[in-house]
C-alpha positions in Angstrom: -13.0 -11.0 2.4 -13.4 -8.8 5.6 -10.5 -6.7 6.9 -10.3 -8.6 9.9 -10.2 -12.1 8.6 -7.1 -11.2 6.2 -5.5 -10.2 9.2 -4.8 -14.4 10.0 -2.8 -15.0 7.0 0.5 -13.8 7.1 2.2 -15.1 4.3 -0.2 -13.0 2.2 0.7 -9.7 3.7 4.2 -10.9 3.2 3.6 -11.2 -0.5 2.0 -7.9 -0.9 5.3 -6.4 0.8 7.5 -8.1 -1.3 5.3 -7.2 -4.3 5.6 -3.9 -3.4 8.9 -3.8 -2.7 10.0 -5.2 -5.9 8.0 -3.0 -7.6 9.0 1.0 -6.8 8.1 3.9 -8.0 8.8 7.3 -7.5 6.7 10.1 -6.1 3.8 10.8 -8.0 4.2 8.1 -10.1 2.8 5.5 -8.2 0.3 4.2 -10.2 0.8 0.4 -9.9 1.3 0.4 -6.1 -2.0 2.9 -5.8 -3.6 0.0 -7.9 -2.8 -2.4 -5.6 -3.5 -0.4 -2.6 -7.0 0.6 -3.6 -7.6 -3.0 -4.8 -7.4 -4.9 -1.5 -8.9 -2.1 0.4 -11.9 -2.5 -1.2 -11.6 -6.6 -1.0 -11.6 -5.7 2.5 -14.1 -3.9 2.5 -12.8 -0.4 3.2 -14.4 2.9 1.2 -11.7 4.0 -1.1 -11.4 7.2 -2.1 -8.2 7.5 -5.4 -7.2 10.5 -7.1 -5.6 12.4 -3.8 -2.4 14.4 -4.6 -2.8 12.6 -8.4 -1.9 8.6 -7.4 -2.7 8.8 -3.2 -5.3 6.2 -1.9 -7.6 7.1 1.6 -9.3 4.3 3.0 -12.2 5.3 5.6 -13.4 2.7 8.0 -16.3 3.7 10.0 -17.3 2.4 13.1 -20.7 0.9 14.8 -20.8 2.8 17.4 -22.0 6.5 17.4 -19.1 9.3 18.3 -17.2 12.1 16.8 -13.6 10.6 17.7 -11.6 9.8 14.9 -8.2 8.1 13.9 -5.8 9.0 11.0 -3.0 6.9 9.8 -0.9 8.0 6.9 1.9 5.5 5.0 3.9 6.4 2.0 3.8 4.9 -0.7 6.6 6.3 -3.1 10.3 4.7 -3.5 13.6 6.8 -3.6 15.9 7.2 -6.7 18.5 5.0 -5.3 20.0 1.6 -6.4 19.3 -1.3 -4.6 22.2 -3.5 -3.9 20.6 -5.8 -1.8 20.3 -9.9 -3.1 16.7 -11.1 -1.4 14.9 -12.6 -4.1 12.0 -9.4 -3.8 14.7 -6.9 -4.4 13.8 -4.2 -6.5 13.2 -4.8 -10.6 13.1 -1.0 -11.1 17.0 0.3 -11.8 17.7 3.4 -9.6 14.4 2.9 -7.5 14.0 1.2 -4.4 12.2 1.2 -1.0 15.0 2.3 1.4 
């Protein structure tokens, strides 16, 4: 599946969220969500590049056209040690983590 056709569903990226969500992990120790991360890059077809920092994830999209400009976008991945108090259903399943 391209990058750009994923982009129509939605409800899918809301799963992933909510996956993630109810999964944390702390800093360093995201191997799960780094998993993930890497996985449906590369479904989208993004190069992948693993093993930054131990569990961070660079995806590297290149373009057509020929230019030196480039664009850098960085997200965290890593939860806090907190408790979660919300209710939702996709609250977190990890006691004392959660994505605050």
């Amino acid at each position: 599946m391209q990058l750009i056709d994923s982009f129509a569903d939605t409800s899918r990226f809301r799963a992933i969220r909510r996956d993630l969500h109810a999964h944390p992990e702390l800093g360093f120790e995201e191997q799960r969500t780094s998993d993930k991360v890497a996985a449906l890059l590369g479904e989208w077809g993004v190069e992948v590049h693993r093993g930054i920092a131990g569990t961070g994830v660079v995806g590297v999209l290149r373009g057509t056209q020929p230019g030196t400009r480039t664009i850098g976008l960085r997200a965290d991945m890593d939860a806090l040690p907190l408790h979660e108090a919300n209710a939702f259903a996709h609250r977190s399943t990890q006691p004392g983590k959660m994505h605050a």
